[in-house]
Structure formats: structure tokens, C-alpha cells
C-alpha positions in Angstrom: 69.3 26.8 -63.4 69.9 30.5 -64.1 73.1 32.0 -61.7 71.3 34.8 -60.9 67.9 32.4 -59.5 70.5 30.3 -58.3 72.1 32.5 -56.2 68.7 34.3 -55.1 67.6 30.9 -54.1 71.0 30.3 -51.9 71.6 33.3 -50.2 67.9 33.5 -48.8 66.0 31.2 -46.4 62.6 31.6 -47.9 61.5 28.2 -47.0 61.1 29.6 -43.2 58.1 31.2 -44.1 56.9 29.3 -47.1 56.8 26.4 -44.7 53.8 28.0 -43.3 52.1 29.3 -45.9 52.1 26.4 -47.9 50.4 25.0 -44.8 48.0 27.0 -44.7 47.0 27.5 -48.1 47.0 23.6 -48.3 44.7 23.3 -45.5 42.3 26.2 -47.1 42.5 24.6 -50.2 41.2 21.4 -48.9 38.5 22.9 -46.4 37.2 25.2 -49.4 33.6 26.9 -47.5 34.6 25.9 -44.0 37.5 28.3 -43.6 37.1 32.3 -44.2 39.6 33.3 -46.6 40.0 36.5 -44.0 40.9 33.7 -40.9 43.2 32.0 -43.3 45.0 35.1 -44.2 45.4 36.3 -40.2 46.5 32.4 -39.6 49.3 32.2 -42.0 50.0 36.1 -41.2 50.4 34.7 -37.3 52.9 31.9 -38.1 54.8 33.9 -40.7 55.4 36.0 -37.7 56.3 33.4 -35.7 59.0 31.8 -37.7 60.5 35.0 -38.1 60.7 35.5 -34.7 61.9 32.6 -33.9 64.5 32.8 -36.2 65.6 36.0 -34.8 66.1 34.4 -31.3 68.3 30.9 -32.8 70.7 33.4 -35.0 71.2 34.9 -31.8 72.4 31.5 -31.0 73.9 30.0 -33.2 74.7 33.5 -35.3 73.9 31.8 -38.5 71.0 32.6 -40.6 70.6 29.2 -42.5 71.1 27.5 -39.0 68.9 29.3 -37.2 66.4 28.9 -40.5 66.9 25.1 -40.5 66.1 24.8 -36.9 62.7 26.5 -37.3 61.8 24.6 -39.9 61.9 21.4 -38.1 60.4 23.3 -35.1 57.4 24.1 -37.4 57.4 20.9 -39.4 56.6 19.6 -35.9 54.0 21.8 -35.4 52.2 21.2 -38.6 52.7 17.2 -39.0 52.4 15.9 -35.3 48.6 15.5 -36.3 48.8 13.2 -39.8 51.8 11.7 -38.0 50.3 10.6 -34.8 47.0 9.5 -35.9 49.3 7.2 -38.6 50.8 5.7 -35.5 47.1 5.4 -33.5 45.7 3.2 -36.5 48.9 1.1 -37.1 50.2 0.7 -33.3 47.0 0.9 -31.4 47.3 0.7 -27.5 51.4 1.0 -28.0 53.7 2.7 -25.5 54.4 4.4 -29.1 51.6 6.1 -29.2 51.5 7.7 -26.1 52.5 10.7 -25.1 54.6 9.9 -22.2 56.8 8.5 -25.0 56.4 10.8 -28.1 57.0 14.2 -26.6 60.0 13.7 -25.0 61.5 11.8 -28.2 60.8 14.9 -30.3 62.7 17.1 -27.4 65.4 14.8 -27.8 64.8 15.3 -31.7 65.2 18.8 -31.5 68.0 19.0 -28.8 70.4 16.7 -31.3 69.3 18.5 -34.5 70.2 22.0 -32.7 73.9 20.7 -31.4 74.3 19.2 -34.7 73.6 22.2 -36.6 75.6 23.8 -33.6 78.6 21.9 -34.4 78.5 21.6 -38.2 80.4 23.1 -40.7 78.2 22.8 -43.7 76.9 25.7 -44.8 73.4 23.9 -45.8 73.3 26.1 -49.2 72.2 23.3 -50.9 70.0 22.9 -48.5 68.2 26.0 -48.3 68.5 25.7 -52.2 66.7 22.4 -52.3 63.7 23.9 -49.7 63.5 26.9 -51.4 62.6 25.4 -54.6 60.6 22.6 -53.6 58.2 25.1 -51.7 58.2 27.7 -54.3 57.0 24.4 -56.9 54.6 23.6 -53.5 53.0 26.8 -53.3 52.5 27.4 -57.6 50.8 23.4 -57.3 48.3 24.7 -54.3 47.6 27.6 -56.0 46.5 26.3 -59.2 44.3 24.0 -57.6 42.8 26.6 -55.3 42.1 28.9 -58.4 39.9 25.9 -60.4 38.2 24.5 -57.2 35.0 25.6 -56.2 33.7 25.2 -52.6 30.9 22.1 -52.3 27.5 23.5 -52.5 25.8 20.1 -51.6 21.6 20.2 -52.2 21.2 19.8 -48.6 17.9 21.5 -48.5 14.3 20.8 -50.5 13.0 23.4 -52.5 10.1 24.9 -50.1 6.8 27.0 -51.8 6.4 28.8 -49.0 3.3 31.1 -49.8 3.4 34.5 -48.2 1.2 35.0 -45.0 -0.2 38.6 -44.7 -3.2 38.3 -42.5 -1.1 36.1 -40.2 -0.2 37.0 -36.6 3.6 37.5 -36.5 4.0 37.3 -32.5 7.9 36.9 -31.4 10.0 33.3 -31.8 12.1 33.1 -30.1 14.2 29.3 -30.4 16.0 28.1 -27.2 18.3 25.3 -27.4 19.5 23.8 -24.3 22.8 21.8 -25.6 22.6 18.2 -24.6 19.2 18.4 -22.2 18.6 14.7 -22.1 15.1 13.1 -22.1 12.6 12.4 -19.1 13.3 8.8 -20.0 16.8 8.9 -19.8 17.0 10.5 -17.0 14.7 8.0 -15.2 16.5 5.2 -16.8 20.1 5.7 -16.8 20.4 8.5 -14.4 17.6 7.7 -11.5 16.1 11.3 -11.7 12.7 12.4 -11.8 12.5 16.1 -13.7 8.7 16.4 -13.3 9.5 19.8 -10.7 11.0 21.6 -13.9 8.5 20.0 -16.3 5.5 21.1 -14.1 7.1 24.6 -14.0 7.2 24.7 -18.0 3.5 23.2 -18.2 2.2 26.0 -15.4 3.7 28.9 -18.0 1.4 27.1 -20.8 4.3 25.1 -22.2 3.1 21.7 -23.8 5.8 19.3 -23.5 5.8 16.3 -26.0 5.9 13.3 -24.8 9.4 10.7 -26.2 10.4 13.4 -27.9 13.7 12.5 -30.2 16.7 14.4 -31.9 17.3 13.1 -35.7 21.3 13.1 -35.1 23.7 12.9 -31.9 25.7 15.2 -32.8 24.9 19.0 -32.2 25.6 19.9 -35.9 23.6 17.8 -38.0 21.1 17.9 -35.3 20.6 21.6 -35.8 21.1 21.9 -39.0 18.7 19.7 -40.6 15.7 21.5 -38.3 16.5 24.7 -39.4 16.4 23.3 -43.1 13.4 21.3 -42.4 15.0 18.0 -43.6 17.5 15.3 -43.3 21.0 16.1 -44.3 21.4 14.5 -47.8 25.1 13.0 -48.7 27.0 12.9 -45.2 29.2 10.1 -44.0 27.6 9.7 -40.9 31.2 10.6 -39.2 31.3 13.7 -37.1 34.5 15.0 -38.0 34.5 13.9 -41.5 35.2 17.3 -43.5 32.1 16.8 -46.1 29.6 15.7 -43.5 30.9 19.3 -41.4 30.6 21.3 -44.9 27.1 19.6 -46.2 25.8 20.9 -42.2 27.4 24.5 -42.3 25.6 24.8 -45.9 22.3 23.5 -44.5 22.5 26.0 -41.7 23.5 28.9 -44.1 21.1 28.3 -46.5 18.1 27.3 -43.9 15.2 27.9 -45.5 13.8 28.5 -41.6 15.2 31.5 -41.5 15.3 33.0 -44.6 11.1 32.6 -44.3 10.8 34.4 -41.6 13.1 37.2 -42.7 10.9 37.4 -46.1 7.5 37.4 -43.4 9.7 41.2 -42.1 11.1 38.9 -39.0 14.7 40.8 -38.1 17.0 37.5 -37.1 19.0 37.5 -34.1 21.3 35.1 -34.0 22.8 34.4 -30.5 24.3 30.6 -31.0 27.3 28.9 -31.1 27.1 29.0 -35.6 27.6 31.4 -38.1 25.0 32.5 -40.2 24.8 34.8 -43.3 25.6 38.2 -41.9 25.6 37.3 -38.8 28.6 35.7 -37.4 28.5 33.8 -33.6 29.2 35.7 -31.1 30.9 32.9 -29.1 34.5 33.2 -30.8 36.4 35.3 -28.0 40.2 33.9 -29.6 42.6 35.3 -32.0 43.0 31.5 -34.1 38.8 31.4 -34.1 36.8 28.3 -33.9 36.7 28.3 -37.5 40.3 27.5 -38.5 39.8 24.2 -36.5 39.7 22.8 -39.8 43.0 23.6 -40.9 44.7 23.7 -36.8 43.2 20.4 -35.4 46.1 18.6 -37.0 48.8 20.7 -35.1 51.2 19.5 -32.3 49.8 22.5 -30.1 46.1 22.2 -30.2 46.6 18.2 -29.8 47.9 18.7 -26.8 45.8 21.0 -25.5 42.8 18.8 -27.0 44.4 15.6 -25.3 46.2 16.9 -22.6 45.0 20.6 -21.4 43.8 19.3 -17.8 46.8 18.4 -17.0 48.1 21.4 -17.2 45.8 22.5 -14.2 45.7 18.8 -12.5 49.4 18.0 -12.8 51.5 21.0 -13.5 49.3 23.4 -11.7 49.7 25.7 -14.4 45.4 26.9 -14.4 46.0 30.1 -16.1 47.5 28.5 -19.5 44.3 26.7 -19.9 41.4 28.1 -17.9 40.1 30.1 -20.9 39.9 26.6 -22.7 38.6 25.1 -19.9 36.1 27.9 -19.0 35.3 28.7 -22.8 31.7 27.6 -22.7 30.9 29.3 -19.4 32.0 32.5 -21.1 30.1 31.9 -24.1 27.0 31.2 -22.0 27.0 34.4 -19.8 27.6 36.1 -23.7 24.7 34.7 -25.1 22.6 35.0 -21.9 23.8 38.6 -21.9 22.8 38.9 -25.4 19.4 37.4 -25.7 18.4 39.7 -22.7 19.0 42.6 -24.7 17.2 41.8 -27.3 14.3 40.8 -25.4 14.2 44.3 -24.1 15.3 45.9 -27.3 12.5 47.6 -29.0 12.2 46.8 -32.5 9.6 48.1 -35.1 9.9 44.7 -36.8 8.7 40.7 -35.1 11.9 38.8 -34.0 12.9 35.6 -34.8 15.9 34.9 -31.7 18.3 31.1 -31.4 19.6 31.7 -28.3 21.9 28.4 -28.1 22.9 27.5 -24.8 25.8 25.3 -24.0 24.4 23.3 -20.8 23.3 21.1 -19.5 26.4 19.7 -21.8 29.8 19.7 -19.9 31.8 21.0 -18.6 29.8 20.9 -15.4 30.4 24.2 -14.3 28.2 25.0 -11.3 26.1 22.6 -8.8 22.6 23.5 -8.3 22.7 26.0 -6.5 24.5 28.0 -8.3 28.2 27.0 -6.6 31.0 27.3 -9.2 32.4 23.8 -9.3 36.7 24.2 -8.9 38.2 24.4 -11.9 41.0 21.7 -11.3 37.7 19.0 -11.4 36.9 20.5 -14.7 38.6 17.1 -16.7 37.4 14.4 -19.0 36.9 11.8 -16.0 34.3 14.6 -14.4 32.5 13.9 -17.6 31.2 10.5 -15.8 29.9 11.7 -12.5 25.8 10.9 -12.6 25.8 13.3 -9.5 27.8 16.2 -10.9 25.8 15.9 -14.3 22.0 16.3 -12.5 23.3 18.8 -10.0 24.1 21.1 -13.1 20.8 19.9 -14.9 19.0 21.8 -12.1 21.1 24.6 -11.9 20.7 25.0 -15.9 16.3 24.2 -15.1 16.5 27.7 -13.3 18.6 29.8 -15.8 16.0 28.6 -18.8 12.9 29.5 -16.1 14.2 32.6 -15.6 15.3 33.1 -18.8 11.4 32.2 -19.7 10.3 34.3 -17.2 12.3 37.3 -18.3 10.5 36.5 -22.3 6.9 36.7 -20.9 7.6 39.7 -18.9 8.9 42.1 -21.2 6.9 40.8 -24.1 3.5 43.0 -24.4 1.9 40.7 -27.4 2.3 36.5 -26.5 5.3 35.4 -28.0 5.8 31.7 -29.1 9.0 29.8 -27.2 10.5 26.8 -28.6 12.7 25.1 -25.8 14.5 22.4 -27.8 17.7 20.1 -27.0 20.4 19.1 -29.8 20.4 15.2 -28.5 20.5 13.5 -25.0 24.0 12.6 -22.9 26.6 10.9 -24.7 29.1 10.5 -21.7 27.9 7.9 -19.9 30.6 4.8 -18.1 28.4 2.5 -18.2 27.5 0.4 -21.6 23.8 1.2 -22.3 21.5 1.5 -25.8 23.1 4.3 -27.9 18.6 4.8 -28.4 19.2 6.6 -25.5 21.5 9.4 -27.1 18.4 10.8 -28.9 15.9 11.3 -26.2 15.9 14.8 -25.8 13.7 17.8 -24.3 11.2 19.4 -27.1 8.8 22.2 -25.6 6.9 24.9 -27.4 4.8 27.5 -26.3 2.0 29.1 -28.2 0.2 32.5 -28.0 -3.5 30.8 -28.5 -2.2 27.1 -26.4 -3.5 25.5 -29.3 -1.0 22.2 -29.6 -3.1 20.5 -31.8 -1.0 18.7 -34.8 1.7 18.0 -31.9 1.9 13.6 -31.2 3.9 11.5 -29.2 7.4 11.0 -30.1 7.6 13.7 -32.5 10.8 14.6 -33.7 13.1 18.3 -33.9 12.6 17.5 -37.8 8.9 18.1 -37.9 8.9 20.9 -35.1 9.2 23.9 -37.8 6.8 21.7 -40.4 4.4 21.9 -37.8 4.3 25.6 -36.4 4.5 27.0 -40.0 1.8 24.9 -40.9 0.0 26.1 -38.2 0.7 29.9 -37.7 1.8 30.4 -41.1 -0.6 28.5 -42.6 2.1 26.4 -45.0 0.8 22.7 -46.2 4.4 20.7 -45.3 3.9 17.6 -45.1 5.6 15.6 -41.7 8.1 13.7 -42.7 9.4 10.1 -40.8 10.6 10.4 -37.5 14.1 8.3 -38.0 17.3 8.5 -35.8 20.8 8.9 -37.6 23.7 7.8 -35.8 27.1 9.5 -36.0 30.1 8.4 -35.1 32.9 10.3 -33.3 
């Protein structure tokens, strides 16, 4: 090795923040079209920044660069490979005290408490070391890099190729698409839950709503669910596993590429989106954090979001700490007053042009937040075990029945010309104690309502895969043929 590189390589601890870049750019490079290359940037900006900082504060401690330098490392090596690490120990010591943990966290605070008063109390001064870290990340880095530069992202053929034929002489009233995240089925709801929603179903049917009867989601997962409606066809390639990296990229594509949407924009409809996804140009509005929804890809394996993930309500339960994770806990109640917030002002918005609106709602999907009538539910009950509670669940079905009536209500109102609602769930309830047909999970709510109440071409147990087939057959006059009403089950 050169003197000079040598030396370069020896005197500076590099590796402290090509640790984290390496991370990062390993987890872009594998997640290639799920992660922004902007997010990526600001993520390995923030943990550059962090091991630099904490740097600082150990030399001030130990007053030794390559100590201070080590100690981060291990600090962030932590961070980065709890995830690969633990999950290791899930699948080869299920149900262990080892994998617990009441057992791993305070073994890596004893890690890091002997590996600070060894460094404390050494006298090596870890040149070859740094020397050794330096290179190997620098060799790292150049590897990533190279592969980054000849991948491409996966453009999977998710969608057919549609013929839509152009409609001029067609009445373009207002869509506007309302998903209700989760809204289980009449049947399940008798069945499994002992509840009769006929009140809010009467309410829909007295507006002219025409509700089909057994209707069924395609998928169970939220996802797949939407993204094969909006792109008017089942997802093509995926795993069937929900957080299997492909089967997330093949749905993202679907839902960029939704051929739903780009027809209605070509028929001079201006598309507002107001969900929970990203869509070209139009990015959610339901990302309120610094490290976005969208690096989960790349941050899901980390120590910190893990334990937020696995452990947040204890924070609030146990350590009454509420204010470290009530915006976690209290995320989707935020993003629901947003998009409520949102939708309104577009429904009053005056526009020259027809609008197509998704206005995805996050409810009646827990967190439970309110009962029904209207009481915010404490946040300390806000857990995984309130996911259970039949009671807690129906109360905030009703509470959710008269936010989408009045949501409804406030359509109609301010529309002069009829507009056409669609008032569509993802996929029924997942969380349920008790063992009971996983059929169930795809009994959803599917109701549409039309400027003429003409619901001809609508049948029993119709599925959200034929909804679009159907309306742009029948108000843009399109010849798609219905496809089979199936169920796809995904697993966790």
C-alpha cells in the first residue's frame, strides 16, 4: 500500500460515516423504485450527522478520536443490524427467552458498557483498526456503487394493455372514490361481530346509494387490494407475502401506472389525490415525519424503529413516557383529519375541469380512536391488545358511519351537477381473538352512487376488481369485459 494512502487511511476515522452510507446506499440499491433517491440522500445525510455528533460527545470522553470513532461504530452497527440479527434468532430459536426483548436489550447495554471501558482502559491506538475499516468500507461502497449504476428498477407488467376509446359526447359528472380502510362486510359483522348495520346501510340507500349485496375485496391486504382496482386487474408476479419487497414494488408500479387514472385524466378529469399512496405528481399528503413512510424499506430493519414497531405502547403503558410515542400512536388520526380537511376543499374548490377525488380514509381500521359518539378513546388504551375488543371495534364503526354520511352529505350539497360516489373498503377485519374462516377477511363494504340510479350491470357478490370495468363500461361507454371474482390471500 502506498505511505501516503496509508497514512491517509490511519490518521482518519472515515469508517464513522461510511458505516452509514454504505447502509443506506445498500438498502437503496436493493429497494431500487420503492425508495426516492431524494429520501435516501436526506436519510444517509441524517445519520452522517449523527455519527458525527456522537462522536463529538465520546471524544469528550474518552479524548480520543479513534476511541470515540470505534464506539460509534458499534453504536450504529447496532442500529443498522438489530433487524437481520433478530429475525435470524426468531426463525432459529422460536419462542426462546433469547429472542425476547426482556433479554436482548439489556445484553447489548451490557455490550456497549464493556466495549466503552475497554476502549476506556486500552492502550492500543486501533490504527490498524481504523486502517482495516477504512478500507474495507471504501472497497464496500465502490462494490454498491457499481451495482447501483447497472441495475435498473423492476418495471413488472402488472397492468393489461387497455383500448380505451375516447368518450366525447359523454357526461363527465364528478368521481369522487371513498375508501373506508378495513370497513368489514354486513355478513361479518352479523357473524363474527353480532351487529346489525342496516341503520347506516338504509341511510346510504335513502341518498340513492345501491349497495351490492356479498360484496368481496380481491386481496387482504390494503396494497394489492387497491392497487389491482385502480389497474383494473390482478397483480401479476407477487409472492403472496405482504412484506415481501417484489410483491410491495409490483403494487407501487400498479398504482403508478393505473390505467384508472391516467383515463380519466386523458377524458380532461384533474386528479386529486387525498390517500395514504403516492402517485405520479402527486405525492400523499399523509407523511407529516422527517424519515417518511417511504424509507420503511431501507429503516424497518433498524434497532430503533423495531422497538417502536414492537414495543412503542409501552412507552405510554409502562414507562408513562406518552409524548415520545403519541405521534406514532396518533399518526392515523392526524392523517384522517388531513385528508378529511383536504377532500372538503376540493369539494368546494371551483374547478373549470370534472374531478376525479380518492379520498382514503384510515377507519374503521385501528387504532380505535373515538367511541360513537364521538368521545376520544385515552391514549394509554391505544395498544395491540385493544385491537381485540368486538365492543371498541363497532363503537368506532358507528362513529366512522357518521363521518362518511356527513362526508356524503357535504358531496351532494355543494355539487350543482349529480356527482357519482364510490364508497369502497380495502378488505374486512383481520384482528380478530377468536379462530374463524380467513373467507371472512374479504367481505367488505362496495357502494356506488350514480347521477341517473341506473345500477344495472351491478350482481351479487361482485368484486372491487370489476367496480371500474363496470362504470366505464357504463358511463364511458368502454366494452371491458368482467373478469372472475377470485380472493387472493396474503400473508403477513
Amino acid at each position: 500500500m502506498n505511505t501516503s494512502l496509508k497514512q491517509f487511511l490511519e490518521r482518519n476515522v472515515l469508517f464513522v460515516i461510511l458505516l452509514p452510507i454504505l447502509w443506506v446506499l445498500h438498502g437503496y440499491t436493493n429497494n431500487l423504485g420503492l425508495v426516492p433517491k431524494k429520501d435516501a440522500l436526506l436519510l444517509a445525510l441524517f445519520y452522517c450527522s449523527v455519527a458525527l455528533i456522537l462522536t463529538g460527545i465520546l471524544w469528550l470522553f474518552y479524548r480520543n478520536i479513534f476511541k470515540a470513532a470505534l464506539l460509534t461504530f458499534l453504536l450504529l452497527s447496532l442500529q443498522f443490524l438489530f433487524g437481520p440479527v433478530h429475525d435470524f434468532l426468531k426463525g432459529s430459536f422460536p419462542g426462546t427467552i433469547i429472542v425476547k426483548y426482556s433479554f436482548l436489550l439489556p445484553l447489548l447495554l451490557l455490550l456497549v458498557i464493556t466495549a466503552s471501558i475497554y476502549l476506556k482502559r486500552s492502550k492500543n491506538n486501533f490504527h490498524r483498526m481504523t486502517i482495516y475499516l477504512n478500507t474495507l468500507f471504501f472497497v464496500l461502497i465502490t462494490l454498491d456503487s457499481f451495482s447501483l449504476a447497472i441495475s435498473r428498477p423492476k418495471e413488472q407488467n402488472t397492468n393489461a394493455v387497455f383500448n380505451f376509446t375516447p368518450c366525447d359526447s359523454c357526461q363527465k359528472p364528478d368521481i369522487y372514490l371513498i375508501v373506508a380502510d378495513g370497513y368489514p362486510g354486513n355478513r361479518q359483522l352479523r357473524d363474527l361481530f353480532d351487529f346489525d348495520n342496516s341503520n347506516f346501510e338504509n341511510a346510504l340507500k335513502q341518498k340513492g346509494f345501491f349497495i351490492v349485496d356479498s360484496s368481496m375485496s380481491n386481496y387482504n391486504f390494503t396494497q394489492y387490494s387497491i392497487a389491482s382496482m385502480l389497474s383494473l386487474n390482478y397483480l401479476k408476479g407477487i409472492k403472496h407475502i405482504n412484506s415481501n419487497k417484489d410483491d410491495i414494488q409490483i403494487s407501487h408500479n400498479a398504482l403508478k401506472n393505473s390505467p384508472v387514472i391516467s383515463y380519466f385524466q386523458n377524458e380532461g378529469y384533474t386528479f386529486f389525490n387525498h390517500s395514504i399512496f403516492d402517485f405520479k405528481g402527486q405525492p400523499s399528503i399523509t407523511i407529516p415525519t422527517f424519515l417518511t413512510r417511504k424509507l420503511e424499506p431501507i429503516t424497518r430493519q433498524t434497532l430503533t424503529y423495531r422497538i417502536m414497531k414492537d414495543l412503542g405502547y409501552h412507552f405510554v403503558t409502562t414507562l408513562k413516557i406518552p409524548f415520545l410515542v403519541k405521534r406514532q400512536l396518533t399518526a392515523d388520526k392526524v392523517n384522517n383529519q388531513k385528508i378529511i380537511a383536504a377532500t372538503q376543499k376540493t369539494i368546494h374548490q371551483k374547478n373549470n375541469k370534472q374531478k376525479f377525488v380518492y379520498t382514503h380514509l384510515m377507519m374503521p381500521h385501528h387504532p380505535f380512536f373515538y367511541d360513537s359518539t364521538g368521545k376520544e378513546v385515552p391514549l394509554e388504551l391505544l395498544k395491540d391488545e385493544f385491537f381485540f375488543d368486538k365492543g371498541a371495534r363497532i363503537s368506532y364503526l358507528k362513529y366512522t358511519n357518521n363521518v362518511l354520511l356527513k362526508l356524503i352529505d357535504e358531496i351532494l350539497s355543494y355539487n350543482k351537477e349529480k356527482p357519482v360516489i364510490f364508497l369502497i373498503s380495502d378488505h374486512g377485519i383481520r384482528e380478530i381473538r377468536d379462530k374463524f374462516d380467513p373467507h371472512y377477511q374479504f367481505m367488505n363494504l362496495n357502494a356506488v352512487l350514480l347521477p341517473d340510479r341506473d345500477y344495472d350491470g351491478l350482481y351479487k357478490g361482485m368484486s372491487n376488481i370489476n367496480f371500474f370495468r363496470f362504470f366505464l363500461n357504463k358511463q364511458f361507454r368502454q366494452n371491458l369485459p368482467m373478469l372472475k371474482d377470485s380472493t387472493i390471500f396474503i400473508t403477513d
